[in-house]
N, C-alpha and C positions, 0 to 999 in steps of 0.2 A: 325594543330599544327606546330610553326615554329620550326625551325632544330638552331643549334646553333654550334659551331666550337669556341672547348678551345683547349688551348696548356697547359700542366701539365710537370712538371720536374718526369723524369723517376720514381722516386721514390715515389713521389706525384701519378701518376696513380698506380705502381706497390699498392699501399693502397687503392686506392678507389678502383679497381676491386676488392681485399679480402673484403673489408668491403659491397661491392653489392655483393657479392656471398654468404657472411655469413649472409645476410639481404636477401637471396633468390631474389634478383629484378637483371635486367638489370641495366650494369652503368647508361645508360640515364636516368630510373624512378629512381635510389639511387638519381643521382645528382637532379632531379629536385624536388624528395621530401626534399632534401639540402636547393635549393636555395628558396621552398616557405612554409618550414619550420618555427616554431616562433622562434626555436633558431638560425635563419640563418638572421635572419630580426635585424637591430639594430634599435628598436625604439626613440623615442625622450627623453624617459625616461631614455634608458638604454645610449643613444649618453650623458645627463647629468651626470650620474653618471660616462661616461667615463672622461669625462672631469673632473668632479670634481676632478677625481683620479691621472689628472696631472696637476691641477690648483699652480700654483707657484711654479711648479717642476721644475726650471731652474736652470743647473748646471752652474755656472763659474760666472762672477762680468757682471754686466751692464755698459754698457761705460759711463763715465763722461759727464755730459750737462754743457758745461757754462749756465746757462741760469739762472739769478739772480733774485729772485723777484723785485715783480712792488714794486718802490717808495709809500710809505706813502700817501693819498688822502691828500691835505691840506683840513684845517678845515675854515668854513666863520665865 
């Protein structure tokens, strides 16, 4: 089994060690039944619907294009 070396913000481990203790497991099995978890996994289904969720969620104006349409085709 490979070993693996994460940094967490104090407060971030001060939770996971309570949350492996109240789940009776070692942090290592908490975290690794975390990372291969189905609610740990973002599927493509769920990576879709995240998207959908900020699809033209753009705050603030889009910059001006000059950019003019094309001229009229002439006709034969």
């Amino acid at each position: 089994m490979a070993q693996l070396t994460i940094y967490l913000p104090d407060d971030v481990e001060k939770k996971v060690r309570q949350d492996a203790r109240r789940a009776k497991k070692s942090v290592s099995a908490f975290i690794a039944d975390l990372a291969t978890s189905k609610k740990a996994r973002l599927t493509d289904a769920a990576w879709a619907r995240q998207v959908s969720k900020i699809y033209g969620s753009w705050l603030g104006d889009f910059p001006e294009i000059d950019d003019p349409p094309p001229d009229e085709p002439e006709s034969f």
